[in-house]
Biopython code that builds the backbone (N, CA, C, O; Angstrom):
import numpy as np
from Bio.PDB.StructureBuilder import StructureBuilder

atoms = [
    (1, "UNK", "N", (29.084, -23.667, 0.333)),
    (1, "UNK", "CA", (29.132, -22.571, -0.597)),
    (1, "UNK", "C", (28.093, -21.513, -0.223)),
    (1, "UNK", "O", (28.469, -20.377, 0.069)),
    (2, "UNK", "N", (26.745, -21.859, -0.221)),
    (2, "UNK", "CA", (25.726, -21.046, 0.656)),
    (2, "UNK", "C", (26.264, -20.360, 1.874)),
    (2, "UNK", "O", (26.204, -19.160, 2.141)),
    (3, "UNK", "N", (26.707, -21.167, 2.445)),
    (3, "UNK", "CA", (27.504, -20.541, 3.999)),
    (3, "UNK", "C", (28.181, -19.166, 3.574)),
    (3, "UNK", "O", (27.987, -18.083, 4.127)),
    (4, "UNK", "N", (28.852, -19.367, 2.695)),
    (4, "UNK", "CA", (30.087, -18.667, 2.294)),
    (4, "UNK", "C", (29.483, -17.574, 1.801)),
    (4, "UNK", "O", (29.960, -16.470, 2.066)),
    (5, "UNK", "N", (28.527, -17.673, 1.138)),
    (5, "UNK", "CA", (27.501, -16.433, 0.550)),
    (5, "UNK", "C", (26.675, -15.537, 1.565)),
    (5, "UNK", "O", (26.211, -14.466, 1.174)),
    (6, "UNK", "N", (26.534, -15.872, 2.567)),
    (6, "UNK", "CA", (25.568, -15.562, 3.546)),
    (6, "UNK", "C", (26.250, -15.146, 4.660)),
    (6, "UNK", "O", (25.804, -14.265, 5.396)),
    (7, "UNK", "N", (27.217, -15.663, 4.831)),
    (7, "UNK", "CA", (28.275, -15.587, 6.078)),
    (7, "UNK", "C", (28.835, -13.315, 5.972)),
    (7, "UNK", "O", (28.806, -12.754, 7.068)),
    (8, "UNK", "N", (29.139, -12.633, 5.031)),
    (8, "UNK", "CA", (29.378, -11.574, 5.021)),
    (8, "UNK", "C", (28.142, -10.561, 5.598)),
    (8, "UNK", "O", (28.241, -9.455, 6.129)),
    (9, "UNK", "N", (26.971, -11.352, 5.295)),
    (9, "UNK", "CA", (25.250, -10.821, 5.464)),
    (9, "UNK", "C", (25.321, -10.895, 6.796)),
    (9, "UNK", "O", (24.947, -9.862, 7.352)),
    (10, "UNK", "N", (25.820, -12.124, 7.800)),
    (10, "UNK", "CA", (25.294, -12.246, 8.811)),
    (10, "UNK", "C", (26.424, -11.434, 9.835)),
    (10, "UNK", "O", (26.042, -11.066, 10.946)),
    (11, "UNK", "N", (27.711, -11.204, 9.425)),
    (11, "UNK", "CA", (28.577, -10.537, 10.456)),
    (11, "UNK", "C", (28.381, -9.220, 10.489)),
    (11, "UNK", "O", (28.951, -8.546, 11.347)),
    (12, "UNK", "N", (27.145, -8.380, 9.116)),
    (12, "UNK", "CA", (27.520, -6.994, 9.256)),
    (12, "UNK", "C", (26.620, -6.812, 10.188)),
    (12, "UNK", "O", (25.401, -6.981, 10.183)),
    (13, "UNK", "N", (27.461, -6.396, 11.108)),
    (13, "UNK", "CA", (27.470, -6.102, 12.626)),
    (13, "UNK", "C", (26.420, -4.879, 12.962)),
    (13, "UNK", "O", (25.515, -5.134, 13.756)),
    (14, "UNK", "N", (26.512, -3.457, 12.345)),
    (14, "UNK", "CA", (25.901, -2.460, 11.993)),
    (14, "UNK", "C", (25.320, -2.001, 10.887)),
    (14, "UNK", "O", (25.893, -1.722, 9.834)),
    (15, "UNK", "N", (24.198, -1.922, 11.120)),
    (15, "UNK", "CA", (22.975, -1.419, 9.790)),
    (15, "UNK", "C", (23.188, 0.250, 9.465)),
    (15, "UNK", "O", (23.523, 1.144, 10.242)),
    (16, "UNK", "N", (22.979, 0.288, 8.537)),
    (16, "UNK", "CA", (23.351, 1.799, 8.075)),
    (16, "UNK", "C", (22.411, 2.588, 8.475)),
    (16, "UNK", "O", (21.359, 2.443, 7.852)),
    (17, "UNK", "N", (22.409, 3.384, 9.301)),
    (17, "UNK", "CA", (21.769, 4.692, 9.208)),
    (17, "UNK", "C", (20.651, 5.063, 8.189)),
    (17, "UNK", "O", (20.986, 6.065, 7.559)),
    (18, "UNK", "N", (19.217, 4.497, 7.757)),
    (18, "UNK", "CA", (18.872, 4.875, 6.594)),
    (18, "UNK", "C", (17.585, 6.341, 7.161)),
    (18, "UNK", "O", (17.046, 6.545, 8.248)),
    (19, "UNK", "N", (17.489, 7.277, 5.501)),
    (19, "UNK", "CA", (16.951, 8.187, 5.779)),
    (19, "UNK", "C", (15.571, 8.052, 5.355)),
    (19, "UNK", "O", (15.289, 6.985, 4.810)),
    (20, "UNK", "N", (14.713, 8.860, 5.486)),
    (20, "UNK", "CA", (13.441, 8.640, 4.887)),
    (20, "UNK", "C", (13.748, 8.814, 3.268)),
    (20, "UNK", "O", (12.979, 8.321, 2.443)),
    (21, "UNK", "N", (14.687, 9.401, 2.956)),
    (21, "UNK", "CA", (14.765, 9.736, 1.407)),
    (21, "UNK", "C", (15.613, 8.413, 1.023)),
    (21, "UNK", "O", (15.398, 8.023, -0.124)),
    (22, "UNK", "N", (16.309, 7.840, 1.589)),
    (22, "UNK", "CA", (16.652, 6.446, 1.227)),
    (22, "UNK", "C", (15.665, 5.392, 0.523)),
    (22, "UNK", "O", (15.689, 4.922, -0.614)),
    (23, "UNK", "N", (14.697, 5.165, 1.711)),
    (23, "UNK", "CA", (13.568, 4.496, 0.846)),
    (23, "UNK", "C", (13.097, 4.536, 0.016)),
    (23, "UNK", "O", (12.033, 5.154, 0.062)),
    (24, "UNK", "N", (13.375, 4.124, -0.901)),
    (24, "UNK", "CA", (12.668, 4.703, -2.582)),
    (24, "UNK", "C", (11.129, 3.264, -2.150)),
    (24, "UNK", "O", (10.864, 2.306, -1.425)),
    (25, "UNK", "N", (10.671, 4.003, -3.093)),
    (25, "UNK", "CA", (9.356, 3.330, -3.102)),
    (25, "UNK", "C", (8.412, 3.414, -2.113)),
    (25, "UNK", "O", (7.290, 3.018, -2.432)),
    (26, "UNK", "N", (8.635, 4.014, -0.477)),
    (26, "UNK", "CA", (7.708, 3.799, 0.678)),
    (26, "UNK", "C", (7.194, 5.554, 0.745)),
    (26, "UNK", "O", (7.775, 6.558, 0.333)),
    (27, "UNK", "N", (6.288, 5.441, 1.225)),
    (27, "UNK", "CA", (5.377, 7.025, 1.951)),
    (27, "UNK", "C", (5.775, 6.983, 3.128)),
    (27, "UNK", "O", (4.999, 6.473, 3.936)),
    (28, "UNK", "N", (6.968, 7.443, 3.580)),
    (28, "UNK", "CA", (7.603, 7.955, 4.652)),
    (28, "UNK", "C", (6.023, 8.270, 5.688)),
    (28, "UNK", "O", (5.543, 7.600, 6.602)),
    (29, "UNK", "N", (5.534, 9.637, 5.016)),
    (29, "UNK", "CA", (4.343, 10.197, 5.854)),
    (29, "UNK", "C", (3.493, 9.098, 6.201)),
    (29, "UNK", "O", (3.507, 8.852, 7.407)),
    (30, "UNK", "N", (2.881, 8.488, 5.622)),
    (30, "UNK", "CA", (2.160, 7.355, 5.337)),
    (30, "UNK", "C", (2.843, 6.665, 7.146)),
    (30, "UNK", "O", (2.384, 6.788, 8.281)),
    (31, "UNK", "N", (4.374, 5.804, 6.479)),
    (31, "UNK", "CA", (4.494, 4.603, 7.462)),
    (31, "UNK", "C", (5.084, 5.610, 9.037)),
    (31, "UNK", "O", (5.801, 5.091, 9.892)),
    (32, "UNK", "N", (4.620, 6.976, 9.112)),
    (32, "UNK", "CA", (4.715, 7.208, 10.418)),
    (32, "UNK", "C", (4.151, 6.973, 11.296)),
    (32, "UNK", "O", (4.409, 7.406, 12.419)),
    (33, "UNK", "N", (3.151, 6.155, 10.981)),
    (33, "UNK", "CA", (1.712, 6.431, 11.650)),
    (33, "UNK", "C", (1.723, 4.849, 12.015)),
    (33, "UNK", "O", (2.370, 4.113, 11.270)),
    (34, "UNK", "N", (0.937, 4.209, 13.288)),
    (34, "UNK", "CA", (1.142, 2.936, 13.102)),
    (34, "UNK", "C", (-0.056, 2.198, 12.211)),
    (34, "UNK", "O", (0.208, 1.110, 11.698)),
    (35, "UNK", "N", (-1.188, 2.706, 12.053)),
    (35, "UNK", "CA", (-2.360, 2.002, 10.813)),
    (35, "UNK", "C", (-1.220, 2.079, 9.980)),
    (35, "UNK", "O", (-0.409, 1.152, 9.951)),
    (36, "UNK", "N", (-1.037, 3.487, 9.044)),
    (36, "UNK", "CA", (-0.153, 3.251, 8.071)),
    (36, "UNK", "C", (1.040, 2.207, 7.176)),
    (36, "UNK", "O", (1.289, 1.731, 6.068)),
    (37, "UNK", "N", (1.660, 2.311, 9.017)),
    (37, "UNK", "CA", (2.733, 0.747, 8.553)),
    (37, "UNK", "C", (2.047, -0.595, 8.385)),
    (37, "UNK", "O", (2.386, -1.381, 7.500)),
    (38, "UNK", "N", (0.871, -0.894, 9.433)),
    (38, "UNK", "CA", (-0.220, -1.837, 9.586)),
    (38, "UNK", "C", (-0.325, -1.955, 7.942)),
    (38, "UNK", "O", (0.087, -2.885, 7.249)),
    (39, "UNK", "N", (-1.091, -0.571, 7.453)),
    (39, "UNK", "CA", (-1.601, -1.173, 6.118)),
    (39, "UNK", "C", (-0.724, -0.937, 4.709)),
    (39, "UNK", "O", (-1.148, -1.080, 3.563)),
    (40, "UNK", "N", (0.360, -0.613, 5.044)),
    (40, "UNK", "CA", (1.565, -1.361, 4.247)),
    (40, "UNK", "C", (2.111, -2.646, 4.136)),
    (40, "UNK", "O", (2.695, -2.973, 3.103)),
    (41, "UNK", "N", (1.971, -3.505, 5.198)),
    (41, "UNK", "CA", (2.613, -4.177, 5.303)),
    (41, "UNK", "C", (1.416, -5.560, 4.800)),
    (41, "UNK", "O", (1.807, -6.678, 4.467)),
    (42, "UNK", "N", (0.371, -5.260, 4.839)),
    (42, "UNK", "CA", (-1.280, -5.822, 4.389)),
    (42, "UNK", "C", (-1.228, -5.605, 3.058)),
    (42, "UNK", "O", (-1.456, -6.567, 2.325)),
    (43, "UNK", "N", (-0.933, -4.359, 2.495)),
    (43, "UNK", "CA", (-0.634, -4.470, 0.920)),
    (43, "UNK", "C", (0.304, -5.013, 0.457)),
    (43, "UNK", "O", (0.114, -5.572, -0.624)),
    (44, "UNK", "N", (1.175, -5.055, 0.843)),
    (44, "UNK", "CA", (2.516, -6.240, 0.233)),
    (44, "UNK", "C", (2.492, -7.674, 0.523)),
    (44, "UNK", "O", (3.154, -8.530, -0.064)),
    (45, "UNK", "N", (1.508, -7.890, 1.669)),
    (45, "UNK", "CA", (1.591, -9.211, 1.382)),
    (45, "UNK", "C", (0.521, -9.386, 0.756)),
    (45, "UNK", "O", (0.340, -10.500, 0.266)),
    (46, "UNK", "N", (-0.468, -8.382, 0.592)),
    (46, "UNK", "CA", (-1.821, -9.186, -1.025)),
    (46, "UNK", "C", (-1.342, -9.140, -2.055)),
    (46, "UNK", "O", (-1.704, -9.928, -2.929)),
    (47, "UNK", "N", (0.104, -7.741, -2.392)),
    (47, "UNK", "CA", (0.347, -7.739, -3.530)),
    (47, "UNK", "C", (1.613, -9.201, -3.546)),
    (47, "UNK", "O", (2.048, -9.448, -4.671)),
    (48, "UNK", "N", (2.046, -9.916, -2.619)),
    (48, "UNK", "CA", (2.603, -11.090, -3.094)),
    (48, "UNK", "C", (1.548, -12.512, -2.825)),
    (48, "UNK", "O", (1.892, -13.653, -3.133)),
    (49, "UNK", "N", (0.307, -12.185, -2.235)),
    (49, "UNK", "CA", (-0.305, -13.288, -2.672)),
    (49, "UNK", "C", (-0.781, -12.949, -4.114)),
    (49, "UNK", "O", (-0.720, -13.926, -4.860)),
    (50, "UNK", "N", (-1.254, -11.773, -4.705)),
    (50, "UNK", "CA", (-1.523, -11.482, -5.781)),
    (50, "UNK", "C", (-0.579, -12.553, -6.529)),
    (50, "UNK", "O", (-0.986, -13.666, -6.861)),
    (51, "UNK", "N", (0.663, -12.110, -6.742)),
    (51, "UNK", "CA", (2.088, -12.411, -7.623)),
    (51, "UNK", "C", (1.581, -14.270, -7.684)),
    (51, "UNK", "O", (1.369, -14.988, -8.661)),
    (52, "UNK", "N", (1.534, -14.527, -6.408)),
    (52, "UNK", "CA", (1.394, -16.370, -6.189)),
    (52, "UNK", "C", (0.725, -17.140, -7.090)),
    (52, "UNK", "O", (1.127, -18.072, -7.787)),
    (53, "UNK", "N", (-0.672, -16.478, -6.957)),
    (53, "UNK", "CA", (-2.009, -16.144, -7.209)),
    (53, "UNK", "C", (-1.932, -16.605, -8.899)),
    (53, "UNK", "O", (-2.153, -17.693, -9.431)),
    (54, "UNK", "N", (-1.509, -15.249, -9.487)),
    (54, "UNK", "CA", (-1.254, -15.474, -10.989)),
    (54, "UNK", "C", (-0.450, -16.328, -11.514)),
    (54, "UNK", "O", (-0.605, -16.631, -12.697)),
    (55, "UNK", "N", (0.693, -16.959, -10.666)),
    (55, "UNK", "CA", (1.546, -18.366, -10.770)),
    (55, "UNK", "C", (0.635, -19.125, -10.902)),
    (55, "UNK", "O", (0.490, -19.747, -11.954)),
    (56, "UNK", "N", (0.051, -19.215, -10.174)),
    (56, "UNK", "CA", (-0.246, -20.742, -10.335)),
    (56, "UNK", "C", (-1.941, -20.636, -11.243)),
    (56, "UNK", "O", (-2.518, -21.712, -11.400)),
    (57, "UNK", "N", (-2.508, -19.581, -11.686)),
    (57, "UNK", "CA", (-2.952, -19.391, -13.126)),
    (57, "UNK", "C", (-2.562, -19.702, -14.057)),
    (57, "UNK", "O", (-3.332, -20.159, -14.902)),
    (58, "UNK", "N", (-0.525, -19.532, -14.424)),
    (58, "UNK", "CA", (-0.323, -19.648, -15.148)),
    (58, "UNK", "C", (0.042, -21.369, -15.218)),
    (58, "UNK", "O", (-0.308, -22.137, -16.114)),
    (59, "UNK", "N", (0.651, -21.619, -14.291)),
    (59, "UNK", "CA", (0.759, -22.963, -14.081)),
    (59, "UNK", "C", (-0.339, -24.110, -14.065)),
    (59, "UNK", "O", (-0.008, -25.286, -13.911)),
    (60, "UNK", "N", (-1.457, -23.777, -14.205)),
    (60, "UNK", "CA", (-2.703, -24.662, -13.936)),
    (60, "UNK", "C", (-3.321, -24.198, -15.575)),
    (60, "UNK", "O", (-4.229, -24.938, -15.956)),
    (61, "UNK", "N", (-2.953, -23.150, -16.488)),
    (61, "UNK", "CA", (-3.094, -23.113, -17.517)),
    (61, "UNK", "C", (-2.001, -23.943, -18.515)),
    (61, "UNK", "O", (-2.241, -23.981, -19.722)),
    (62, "UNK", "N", (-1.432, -24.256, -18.258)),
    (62, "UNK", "CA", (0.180, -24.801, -18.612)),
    (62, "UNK", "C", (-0.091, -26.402, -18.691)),
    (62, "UNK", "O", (0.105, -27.379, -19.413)),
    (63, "UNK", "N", (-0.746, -25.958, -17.309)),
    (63, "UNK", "CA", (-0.937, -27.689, -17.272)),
    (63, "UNK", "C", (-2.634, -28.714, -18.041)),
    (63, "UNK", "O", (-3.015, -29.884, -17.983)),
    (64, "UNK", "N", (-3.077, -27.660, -18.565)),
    (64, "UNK", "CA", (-4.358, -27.762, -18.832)),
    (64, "UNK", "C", (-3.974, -27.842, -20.936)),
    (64, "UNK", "O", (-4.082, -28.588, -21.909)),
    (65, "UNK", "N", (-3.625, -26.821, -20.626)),
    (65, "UNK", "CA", (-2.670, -26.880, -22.378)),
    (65, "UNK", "C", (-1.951, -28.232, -22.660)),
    (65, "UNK", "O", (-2.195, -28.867, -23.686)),
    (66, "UNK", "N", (-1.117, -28.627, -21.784)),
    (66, "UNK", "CA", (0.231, -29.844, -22.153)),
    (66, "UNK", "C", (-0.437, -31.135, -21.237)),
    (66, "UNK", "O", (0.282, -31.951, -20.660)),
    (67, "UNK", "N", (-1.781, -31.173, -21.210)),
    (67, "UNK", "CA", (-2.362, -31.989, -21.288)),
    (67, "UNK", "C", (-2.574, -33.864, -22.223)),
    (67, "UNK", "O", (-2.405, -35.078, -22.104)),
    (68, "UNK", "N", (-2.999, -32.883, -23.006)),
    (68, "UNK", "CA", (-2.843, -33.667, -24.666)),
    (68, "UNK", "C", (-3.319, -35.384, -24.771)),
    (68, "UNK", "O", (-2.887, -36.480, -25.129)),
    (69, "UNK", "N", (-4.591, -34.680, -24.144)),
    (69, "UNK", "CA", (-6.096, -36.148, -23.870)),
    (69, "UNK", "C", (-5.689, -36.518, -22.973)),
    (69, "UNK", "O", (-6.580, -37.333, -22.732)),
    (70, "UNK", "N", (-4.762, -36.660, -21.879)),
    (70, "UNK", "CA", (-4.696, -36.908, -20.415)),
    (70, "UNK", "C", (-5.767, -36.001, -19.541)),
    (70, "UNK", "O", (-5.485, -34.864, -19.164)),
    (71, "UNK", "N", (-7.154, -36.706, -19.237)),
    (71, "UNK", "CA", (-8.017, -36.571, -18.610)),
    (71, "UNK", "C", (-7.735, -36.184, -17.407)),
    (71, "UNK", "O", (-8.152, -35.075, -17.073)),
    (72, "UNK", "N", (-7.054, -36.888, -16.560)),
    (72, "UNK", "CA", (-6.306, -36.698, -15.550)),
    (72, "UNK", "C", (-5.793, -35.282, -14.993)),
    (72, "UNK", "O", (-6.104, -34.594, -14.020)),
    (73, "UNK", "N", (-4.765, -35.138, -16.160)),
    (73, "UNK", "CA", (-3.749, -33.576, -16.355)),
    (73, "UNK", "C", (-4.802, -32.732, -17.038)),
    (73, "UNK", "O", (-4.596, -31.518, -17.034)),
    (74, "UNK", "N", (-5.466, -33.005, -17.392)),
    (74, "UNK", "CA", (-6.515, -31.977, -17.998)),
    (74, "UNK", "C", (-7.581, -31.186, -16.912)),
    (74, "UNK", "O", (-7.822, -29.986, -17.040)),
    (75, "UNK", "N", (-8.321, -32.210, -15.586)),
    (75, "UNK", "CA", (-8.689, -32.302, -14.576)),
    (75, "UNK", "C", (-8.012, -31.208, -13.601)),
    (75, "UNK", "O", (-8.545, -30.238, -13.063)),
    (76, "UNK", "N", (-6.933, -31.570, -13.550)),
    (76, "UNK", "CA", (-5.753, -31.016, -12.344)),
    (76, "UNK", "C", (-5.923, -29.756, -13.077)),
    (76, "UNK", "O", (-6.527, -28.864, -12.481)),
    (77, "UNK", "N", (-5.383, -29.461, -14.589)),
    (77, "UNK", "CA", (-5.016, -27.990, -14.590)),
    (77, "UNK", "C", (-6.158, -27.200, -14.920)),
    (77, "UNK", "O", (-5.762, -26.058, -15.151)),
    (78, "UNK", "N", (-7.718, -27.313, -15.081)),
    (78, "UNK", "CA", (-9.103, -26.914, -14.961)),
    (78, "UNK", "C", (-9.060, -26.176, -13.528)),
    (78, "UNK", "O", (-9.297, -24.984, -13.335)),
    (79, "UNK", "N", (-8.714, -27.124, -12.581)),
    (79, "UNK", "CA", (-9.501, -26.907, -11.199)),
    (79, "UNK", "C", (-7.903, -26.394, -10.706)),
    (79, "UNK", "O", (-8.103, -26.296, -9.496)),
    (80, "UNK", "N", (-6.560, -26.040, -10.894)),
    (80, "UNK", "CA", (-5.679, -24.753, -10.466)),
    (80, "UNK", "C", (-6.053, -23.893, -11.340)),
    (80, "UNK", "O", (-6.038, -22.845, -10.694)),
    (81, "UNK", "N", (-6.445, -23.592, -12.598)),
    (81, "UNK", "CA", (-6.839, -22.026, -13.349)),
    (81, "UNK", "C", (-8.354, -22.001, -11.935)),
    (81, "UNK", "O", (-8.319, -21.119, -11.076)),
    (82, "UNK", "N", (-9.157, -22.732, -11.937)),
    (82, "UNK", "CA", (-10.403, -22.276, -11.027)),
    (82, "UNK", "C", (-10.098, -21.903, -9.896)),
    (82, "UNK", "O", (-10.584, -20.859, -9.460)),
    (83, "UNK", "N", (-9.088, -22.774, -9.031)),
    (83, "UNK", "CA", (-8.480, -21.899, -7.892)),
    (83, "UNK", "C", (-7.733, -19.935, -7.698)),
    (83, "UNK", "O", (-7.809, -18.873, -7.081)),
    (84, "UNK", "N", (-6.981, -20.798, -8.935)),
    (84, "UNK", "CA", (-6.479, -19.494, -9.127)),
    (84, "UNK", "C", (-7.645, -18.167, -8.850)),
    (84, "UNK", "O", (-7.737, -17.285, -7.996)),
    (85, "UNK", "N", (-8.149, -18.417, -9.613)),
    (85, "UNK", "CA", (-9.321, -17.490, -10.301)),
    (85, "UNK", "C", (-9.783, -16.683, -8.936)),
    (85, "UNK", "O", (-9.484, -15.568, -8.508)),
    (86, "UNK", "N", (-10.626, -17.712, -8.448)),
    (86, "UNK", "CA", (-11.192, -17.370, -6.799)),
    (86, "UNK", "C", (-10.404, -17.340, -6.193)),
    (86, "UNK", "O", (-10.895, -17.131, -5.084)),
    (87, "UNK", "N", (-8.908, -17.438, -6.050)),
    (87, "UNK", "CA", (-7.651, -16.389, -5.060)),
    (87, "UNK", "C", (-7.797, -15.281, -5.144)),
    (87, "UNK", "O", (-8.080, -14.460, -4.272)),
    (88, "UNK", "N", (-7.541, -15.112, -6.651)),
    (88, "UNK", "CA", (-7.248, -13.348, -7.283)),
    (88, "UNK", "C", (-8.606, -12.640, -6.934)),
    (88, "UNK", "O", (-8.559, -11.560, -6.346)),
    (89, "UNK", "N", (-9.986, -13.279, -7.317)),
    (89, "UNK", "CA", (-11.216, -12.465, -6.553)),
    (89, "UNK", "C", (-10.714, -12.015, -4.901)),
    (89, "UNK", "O", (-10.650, -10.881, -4.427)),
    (90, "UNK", "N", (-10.459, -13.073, -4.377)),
    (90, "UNK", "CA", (-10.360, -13.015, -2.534)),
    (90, "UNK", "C", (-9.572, -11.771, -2.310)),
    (90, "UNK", "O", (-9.859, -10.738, -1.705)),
    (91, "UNK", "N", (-8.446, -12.159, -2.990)),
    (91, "UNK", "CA", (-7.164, -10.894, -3.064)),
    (91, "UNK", "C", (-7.730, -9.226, -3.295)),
    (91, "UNK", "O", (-7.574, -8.181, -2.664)),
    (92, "UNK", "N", (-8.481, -9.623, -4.590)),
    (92, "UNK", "CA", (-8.742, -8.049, -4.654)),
    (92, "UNK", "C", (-9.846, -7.681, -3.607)),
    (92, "UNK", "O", (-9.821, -6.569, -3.079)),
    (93, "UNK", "N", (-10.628, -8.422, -3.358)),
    (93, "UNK", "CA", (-12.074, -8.050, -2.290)),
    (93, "UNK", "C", (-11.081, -7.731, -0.772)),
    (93, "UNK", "O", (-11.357, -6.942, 0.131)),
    (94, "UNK", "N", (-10.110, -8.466, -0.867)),
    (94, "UNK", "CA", (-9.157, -8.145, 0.808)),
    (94, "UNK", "C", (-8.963, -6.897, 0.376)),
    (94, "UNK", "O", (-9.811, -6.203, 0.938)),
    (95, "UNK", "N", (-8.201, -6.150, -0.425)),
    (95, "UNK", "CA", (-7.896, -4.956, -0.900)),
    (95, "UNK", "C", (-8.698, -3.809, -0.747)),
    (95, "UNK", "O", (-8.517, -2.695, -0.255)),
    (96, "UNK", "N", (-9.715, -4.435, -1.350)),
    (96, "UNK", "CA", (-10.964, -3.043, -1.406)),
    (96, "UNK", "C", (-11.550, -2.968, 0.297)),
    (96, "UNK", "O", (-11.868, -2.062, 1.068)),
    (97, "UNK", "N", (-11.509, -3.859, 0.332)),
    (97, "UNK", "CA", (-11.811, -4.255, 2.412)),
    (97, "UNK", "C", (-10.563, -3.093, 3.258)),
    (97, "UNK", "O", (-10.772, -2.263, 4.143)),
    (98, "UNK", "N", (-9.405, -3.429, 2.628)),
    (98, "UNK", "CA", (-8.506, -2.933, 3.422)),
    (98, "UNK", "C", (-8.246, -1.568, 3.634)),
    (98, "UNK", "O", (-7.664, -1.030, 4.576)),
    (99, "UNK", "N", (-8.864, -0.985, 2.422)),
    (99, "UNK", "CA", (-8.668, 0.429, 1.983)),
    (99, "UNK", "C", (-9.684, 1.092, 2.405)),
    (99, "UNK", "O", (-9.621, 2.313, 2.546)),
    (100, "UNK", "N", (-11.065, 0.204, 2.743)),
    (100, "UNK", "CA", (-12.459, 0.810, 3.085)),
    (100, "UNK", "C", (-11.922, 1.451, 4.496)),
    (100, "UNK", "O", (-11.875, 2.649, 4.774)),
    (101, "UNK", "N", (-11.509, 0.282, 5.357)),
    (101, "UNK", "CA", (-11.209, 0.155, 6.529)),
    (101, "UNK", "C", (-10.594, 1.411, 6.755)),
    (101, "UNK", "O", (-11.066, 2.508, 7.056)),
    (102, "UNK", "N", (-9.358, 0.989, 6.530)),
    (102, "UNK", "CA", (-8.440, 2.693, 6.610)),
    (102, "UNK", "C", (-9.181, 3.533, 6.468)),
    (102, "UNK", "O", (-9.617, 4.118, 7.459)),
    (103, "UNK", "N", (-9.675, 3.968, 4.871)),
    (103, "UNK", "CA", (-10.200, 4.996, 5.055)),
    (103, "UNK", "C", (-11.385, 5.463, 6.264)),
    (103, "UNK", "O", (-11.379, 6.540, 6.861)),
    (104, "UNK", "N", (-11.994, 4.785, 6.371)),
    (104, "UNK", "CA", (-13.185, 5.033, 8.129)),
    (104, "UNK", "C", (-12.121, 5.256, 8.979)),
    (104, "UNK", "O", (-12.403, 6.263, 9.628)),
    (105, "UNK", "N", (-11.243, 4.908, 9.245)),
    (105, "UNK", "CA", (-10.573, 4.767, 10.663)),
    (105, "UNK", "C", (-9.907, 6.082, 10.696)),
    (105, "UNK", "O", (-9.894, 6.765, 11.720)),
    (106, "UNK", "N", (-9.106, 6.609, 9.098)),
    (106, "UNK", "CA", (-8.335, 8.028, 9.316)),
    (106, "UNK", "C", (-9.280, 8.862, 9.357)),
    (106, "UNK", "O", (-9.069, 9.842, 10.072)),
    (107, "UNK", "N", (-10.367, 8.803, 8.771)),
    (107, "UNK", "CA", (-11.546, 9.991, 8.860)),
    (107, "UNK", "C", (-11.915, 9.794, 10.056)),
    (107, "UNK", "O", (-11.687, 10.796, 10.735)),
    (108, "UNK", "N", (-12.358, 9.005, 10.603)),
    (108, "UNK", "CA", (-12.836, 9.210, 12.204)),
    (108, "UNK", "C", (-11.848, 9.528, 13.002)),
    (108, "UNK", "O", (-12.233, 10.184, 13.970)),
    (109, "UNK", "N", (-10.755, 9.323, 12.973)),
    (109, "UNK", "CA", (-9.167, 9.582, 13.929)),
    (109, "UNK", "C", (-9.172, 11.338, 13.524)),
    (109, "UNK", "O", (-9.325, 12.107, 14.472)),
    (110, "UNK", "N", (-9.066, 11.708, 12.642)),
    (110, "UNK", "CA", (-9.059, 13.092, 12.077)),
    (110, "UNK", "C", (-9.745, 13.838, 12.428)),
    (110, "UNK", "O", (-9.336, 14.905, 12.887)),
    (111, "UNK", "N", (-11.372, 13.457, 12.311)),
    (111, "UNK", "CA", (-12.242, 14.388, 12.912)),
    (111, "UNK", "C", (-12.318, 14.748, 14.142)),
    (111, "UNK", "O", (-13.044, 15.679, 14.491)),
    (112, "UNK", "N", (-11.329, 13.829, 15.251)),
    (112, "UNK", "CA", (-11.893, 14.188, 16.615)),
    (112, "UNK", "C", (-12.856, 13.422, 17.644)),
    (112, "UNK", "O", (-13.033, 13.429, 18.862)),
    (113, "UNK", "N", (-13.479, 12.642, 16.337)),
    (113, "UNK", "CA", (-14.697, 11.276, 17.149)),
    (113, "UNK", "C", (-13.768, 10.817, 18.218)),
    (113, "UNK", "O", (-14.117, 9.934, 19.002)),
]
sb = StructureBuilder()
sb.init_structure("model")
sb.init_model(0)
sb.init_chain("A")
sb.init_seg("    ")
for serial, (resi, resn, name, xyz) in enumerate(atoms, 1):
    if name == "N":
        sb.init_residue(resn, " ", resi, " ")
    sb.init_atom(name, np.array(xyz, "f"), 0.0, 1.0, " ", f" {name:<3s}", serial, name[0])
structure = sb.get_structure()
């Protein structure tokens, strides 16, 4: 059945022609450049470790709640909210890292250095 779902995906033979105005959501100007695409492609994957990140916050809170005097399950879902926690720090400090970066690199590329 999967096959059958996937099978129309895999024969289209030719990709459409897309325009820069096609892309909804991307900075065309931005991903002309190769840093640019570089640090697009660095923000989407922090913004899906982000997404992960807060899963399993919520899931290690979930599990810390439906506990219910299981020491054990109480244990486990303490220390995934604490993981969690120090992901989402890592995540945003990669971020602010990533953006520092860029920014030095287009200002020095710009000026001529």
């Amino acid at each position: 059945m999967a096959l059958m779902l996937v099978l129309p995906v895999v024969s289209y033979a030719q990709l459409p022609n897309l325009n820069c105005s096609d892309l909804q959501g991307v900075n065309c100007n931005q991903t002309q450049t190769v840093s640019g695409l570089i640090k697009l492609v660095i923000n989407w994957m922090l913004a899906l470790a982000g997404l992960i990140a807060v899963l399993f916050l919520i899931i290690g809170g979930f599990w810390y709640i439906t506990s219910a005097g299981n020491e054990e399950q109480a244990e486990k879902g303490k220390g995934t909210v604490i993981n969690a926690i120090i992901g989402i720090v890592i995540i945003v400090l990669s971020w602010v890292i990533v953006n520092v970066v860029s920014r030095l690199v287009s200002s020095n590329s710009t000026s001529g250095i």
